[in-house]
MISE-472509 format. One line per 10 residues: their letters; for each residue x, y, z of N, C-alpha, C. Coordinates in steps of 0.001 Angstrom, whole numbers. Layout:
N
a> X Y Z X Y Z X Y Z ~ ...
This chain:
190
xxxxxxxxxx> 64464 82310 114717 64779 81252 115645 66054 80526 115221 ~ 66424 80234 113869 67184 79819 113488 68919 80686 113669 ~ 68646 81522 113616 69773 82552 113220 70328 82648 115233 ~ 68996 82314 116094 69585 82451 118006 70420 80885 118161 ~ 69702 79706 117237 70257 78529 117702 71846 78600 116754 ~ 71792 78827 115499 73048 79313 114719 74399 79650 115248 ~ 74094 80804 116603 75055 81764 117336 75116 81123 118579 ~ 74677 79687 118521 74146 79263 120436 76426 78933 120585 ~ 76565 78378 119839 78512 77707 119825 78924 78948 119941 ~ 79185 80008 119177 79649 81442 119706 79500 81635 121176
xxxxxxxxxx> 78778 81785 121581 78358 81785 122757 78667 81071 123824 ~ 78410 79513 123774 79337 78869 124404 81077 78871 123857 ~ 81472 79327 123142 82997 79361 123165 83584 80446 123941 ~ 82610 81601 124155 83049 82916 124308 82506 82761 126215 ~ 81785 81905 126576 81270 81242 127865 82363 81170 128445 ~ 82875 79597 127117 84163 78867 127674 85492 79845 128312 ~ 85989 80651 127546 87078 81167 127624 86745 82675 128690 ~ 85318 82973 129298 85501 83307 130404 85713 82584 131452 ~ 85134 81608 131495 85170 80463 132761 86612 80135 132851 ~ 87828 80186 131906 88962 79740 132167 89506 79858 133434
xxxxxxxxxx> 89234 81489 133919 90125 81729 135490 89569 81304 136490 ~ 88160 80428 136286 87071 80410 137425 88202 78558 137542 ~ 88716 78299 136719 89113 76721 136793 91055 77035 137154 ~ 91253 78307 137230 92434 78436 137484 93531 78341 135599 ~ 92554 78162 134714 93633 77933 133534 93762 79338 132956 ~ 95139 79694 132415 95390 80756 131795 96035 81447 133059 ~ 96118 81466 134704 96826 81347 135528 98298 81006 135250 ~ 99324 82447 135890 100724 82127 135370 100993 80985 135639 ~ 101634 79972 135026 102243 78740 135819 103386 78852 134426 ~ 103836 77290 134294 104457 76788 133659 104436 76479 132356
xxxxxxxxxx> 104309 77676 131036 103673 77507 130030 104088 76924 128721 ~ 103603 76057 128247 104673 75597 126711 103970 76749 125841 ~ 104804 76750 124921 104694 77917 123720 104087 77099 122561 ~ 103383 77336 121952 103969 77232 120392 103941 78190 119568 ~ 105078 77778 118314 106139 78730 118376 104858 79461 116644 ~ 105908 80399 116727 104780 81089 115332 105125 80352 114479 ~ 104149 80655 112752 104288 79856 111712 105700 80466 111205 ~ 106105 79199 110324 107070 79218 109524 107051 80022 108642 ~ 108207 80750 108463 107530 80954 106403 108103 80119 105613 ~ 107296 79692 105025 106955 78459 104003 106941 79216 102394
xxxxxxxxxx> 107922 78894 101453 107377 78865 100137 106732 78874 99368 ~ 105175 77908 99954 104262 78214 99169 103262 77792 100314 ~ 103190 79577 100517 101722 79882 101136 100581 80102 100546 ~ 99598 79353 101196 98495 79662 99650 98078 81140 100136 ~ 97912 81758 99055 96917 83008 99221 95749 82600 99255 ~ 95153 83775 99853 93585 83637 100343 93171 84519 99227 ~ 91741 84371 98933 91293 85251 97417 91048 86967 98422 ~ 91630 87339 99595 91555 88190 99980 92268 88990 99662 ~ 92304 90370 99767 93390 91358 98670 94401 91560 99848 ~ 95740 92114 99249 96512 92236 100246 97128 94030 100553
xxxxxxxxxx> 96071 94465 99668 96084 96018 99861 95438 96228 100277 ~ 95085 96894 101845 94204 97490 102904 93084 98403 101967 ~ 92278 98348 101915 91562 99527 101365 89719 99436 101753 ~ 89517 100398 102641 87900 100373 103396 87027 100524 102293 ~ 86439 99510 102595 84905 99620 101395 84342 100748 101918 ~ 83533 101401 100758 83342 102872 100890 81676 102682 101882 ~ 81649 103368 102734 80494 103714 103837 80599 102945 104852 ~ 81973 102441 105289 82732 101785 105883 83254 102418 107063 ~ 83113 101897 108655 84028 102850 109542 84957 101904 109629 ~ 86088 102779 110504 87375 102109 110677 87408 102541 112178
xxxxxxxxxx> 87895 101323 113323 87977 101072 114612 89363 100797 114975 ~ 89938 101581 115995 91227 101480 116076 91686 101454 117783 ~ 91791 100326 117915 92547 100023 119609 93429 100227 119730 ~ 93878 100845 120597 94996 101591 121282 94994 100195 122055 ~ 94357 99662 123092 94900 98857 123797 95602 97369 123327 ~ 94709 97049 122146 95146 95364 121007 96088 95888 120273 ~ 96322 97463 119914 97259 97634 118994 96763 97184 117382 ~ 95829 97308 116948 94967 97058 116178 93723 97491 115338 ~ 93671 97907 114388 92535 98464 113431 91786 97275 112316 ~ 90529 97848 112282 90176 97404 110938 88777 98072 110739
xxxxxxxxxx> 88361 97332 109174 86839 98579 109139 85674 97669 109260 ~ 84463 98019 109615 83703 97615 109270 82095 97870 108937 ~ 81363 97093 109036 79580 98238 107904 79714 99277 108895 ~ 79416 100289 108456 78888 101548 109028 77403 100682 109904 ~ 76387 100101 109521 75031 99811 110546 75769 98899 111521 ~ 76946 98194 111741 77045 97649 112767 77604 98115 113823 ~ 77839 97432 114908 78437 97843 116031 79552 96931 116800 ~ 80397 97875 117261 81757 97586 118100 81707 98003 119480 ~ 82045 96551 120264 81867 96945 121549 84050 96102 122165 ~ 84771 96948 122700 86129 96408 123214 85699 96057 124362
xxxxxxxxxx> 86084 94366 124906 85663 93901 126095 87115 93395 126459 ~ 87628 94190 127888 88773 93659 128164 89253 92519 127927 ~ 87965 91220 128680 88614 89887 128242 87725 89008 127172 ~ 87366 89680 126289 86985 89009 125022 87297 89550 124215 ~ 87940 90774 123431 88555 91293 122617 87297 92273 122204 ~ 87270 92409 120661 86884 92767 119914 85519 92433 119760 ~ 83789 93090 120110 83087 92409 119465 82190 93097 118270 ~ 82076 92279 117440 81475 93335 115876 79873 92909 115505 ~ 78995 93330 115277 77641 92686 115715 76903 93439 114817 ~ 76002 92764 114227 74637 93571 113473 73894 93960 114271
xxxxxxxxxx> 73599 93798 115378 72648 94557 116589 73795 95737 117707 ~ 72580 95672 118291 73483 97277 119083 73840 96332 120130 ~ 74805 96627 121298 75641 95903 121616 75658 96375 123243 ~ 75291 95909 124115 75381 96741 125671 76280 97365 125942 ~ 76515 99120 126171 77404 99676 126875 78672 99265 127962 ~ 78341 97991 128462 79096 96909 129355 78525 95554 129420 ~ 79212 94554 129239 79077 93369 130124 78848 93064 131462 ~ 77821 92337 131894 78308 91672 132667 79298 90837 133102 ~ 79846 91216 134159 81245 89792 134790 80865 88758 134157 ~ 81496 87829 133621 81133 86310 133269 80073 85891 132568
xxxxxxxxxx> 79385 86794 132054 78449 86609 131476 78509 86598 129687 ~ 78777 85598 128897 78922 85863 127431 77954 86438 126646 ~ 78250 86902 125290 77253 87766 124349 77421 86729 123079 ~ 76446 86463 122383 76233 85755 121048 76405 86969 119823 ~ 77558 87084 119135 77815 88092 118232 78834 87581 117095 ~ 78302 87867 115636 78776 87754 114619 80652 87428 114538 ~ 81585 88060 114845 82718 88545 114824 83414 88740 115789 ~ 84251 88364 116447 84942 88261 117573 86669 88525 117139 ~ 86878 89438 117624 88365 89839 117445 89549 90171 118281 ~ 90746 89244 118505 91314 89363 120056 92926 89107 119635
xxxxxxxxxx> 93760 89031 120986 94958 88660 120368 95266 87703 121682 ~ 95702 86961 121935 96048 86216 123317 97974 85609 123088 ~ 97866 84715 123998 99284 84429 123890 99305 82735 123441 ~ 100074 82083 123454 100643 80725 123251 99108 80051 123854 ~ 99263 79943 125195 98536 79115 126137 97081 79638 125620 ~ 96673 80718 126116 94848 80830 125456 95259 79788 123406 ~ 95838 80422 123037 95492 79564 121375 95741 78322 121323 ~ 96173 77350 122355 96280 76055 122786 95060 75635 122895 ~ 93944 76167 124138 92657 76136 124218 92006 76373 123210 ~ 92403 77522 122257 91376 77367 120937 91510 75977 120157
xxxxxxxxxx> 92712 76320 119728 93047 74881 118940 92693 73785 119438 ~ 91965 73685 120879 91096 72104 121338 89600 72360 120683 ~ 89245 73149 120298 87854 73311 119747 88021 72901 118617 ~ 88787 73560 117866 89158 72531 116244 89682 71393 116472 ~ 90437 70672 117115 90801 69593 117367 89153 68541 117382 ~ 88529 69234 117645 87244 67785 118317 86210 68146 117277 ~ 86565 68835 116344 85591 68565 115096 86227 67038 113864 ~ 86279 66518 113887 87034 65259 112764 86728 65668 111138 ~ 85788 66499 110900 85362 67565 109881 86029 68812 109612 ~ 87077 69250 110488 87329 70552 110438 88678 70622 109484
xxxxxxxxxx> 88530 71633 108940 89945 72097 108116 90690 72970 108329 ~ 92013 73078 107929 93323 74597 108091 93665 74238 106965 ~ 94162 75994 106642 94839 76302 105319 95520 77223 106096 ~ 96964 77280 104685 97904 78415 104883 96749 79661 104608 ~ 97029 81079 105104 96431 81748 104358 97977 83024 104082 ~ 97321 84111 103627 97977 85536 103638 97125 86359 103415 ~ 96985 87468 104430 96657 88694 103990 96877 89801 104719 ~ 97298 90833 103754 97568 92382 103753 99019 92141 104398 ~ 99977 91013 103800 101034 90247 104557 101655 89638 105189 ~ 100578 89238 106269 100055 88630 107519 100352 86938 106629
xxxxxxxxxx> 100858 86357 107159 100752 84986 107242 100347 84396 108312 ~ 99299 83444 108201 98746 82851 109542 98065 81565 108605 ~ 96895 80494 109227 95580 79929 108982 94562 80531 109280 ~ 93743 79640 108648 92108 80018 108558 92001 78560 108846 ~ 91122 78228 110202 90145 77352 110947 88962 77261 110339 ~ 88432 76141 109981 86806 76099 109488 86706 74963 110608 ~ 85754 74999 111028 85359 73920 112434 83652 74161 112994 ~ 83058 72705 113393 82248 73363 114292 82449 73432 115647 ~ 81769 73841 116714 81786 74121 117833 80444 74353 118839 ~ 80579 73893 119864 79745 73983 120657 78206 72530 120795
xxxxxxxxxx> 77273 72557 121448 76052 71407 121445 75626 71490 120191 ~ 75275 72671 119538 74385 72434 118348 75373 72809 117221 ~ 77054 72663 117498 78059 71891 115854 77815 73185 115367 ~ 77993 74510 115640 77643 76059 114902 79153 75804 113660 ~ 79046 76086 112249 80165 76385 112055 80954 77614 112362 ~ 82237 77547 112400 83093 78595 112948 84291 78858 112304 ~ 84592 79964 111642 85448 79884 110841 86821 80542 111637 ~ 88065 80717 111187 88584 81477 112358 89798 81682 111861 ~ 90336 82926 111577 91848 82564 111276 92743 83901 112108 ~ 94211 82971 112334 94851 83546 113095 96423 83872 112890
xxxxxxxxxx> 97116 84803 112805 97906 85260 112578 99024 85696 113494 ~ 100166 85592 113174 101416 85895 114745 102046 86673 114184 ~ 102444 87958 115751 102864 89147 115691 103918 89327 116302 ~ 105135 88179 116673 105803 88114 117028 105816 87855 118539 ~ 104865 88681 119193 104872 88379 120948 103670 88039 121100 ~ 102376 87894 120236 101233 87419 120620 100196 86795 118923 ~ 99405 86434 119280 98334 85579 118277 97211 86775 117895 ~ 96915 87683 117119 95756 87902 116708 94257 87070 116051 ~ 93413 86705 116094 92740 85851 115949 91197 86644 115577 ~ 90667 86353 114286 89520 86849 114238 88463 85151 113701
xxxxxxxxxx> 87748 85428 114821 86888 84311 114678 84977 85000 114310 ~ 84427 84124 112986 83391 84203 112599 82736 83271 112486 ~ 81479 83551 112518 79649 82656 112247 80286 82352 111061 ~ 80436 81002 110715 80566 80398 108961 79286 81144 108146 ~ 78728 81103 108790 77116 81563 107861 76868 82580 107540 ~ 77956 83868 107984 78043 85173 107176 78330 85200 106238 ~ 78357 85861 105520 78628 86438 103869 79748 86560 103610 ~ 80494 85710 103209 82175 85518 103045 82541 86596 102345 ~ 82139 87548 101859 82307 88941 101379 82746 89658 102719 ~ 81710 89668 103862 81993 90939 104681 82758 90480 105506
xxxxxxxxxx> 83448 89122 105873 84751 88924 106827 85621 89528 105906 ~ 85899 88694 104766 87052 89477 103609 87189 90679 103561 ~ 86321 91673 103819 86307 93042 104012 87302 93375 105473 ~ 86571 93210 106140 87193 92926 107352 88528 92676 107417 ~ 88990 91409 107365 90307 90767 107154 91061 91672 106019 ~ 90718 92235 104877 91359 93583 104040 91873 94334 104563 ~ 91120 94564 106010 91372 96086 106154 92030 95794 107614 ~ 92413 94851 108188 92964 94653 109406 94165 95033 109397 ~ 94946 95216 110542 96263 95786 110549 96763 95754 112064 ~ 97856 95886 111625 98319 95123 113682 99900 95548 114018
């Protein structure tokens, strides 16, 4: 019971950001940017390694459409949802979505532009608890988001990285095993 109310903010975030086109936002209009990170001197490293290398019994998932790989447990599952990205899940995962309908899942992996990471960054914004750090990994300079989110405050960890024309963003349940995002985040590539 604990582990359905845990994933209830996943869920509503992943709600939220379908409902965007139902309100007209994310609609071409008139968009401000913001611009990618700096490079800065002293980026902190993350205790994550910066040599790609798949933990062994490990698959590796590779989108042609995000332009994007990484590995993860062999028992879990990967489902590519046009407009939610990436989803990575300890349970088996429906062959399709429903239209508009969100899924509560571990790992969420996507890339959007300026305007969608505006909308993220209002979810960390309305935690007064939440933190950013520089991070780096596998060369990637970006942050890591710790925040909660949603009615029942789920923590959410989240970090995001720029690829020159768009935001990659892998957002996680705080309450996983900070081992198997790090795995993850090891082995990402873009």
């Amino acid at each position: 019971m604990q582990l359905a109310v845990s994933r209830s903010k996943f869920t509503v975030a992943v709600l939220f950001l379908l409902t965007l086109p139902l309100f007209g936002w994310g609609c071409e209009s008139e968009k401000s940017v913001i611009p990618p990170p700096q490079s800065q001197d002293a980026i902190k490293t993350s205790d994550v390694s910066e040599t790609p290398k798949v933990p062994e019994g490990w698959k590796v998932y590779k989108s042609e459409r995000l332009q994007l790989s990484f590995a993860y447990p062999d028992n879990w599952y990967v489902l590519e949802d046009e407009k939610l990205g990436i989803l990575v899940s300890d349970f088996q995962l429906p062959l399709t979505l429903p239209p508009n309908m969100g899924i509560d899942v571990p790992i969420v992996i996507s890339r959007s532009d300026a305007e969608e990471q505006q909308l993220l960054a209002a979810l960390y914004e309305e935690d007064p608890s939440a933190t950013v750090e520089d991070v780096k990994v596998n060369n990637y300079s970006g942050k890591r988001y710790q925040y909660k989110a949603g009615p029942d405050d789920r923590p959410v960890v989240s970090y995001r990285f720029f690829d020159e024309t768009q935001f990659v963003t892998v957002s996680a349940d705080a309450s996983l095993q900070s081992s198997l995002v790090q795995n993850i985040l090891n082995t990402l590539s873009f």
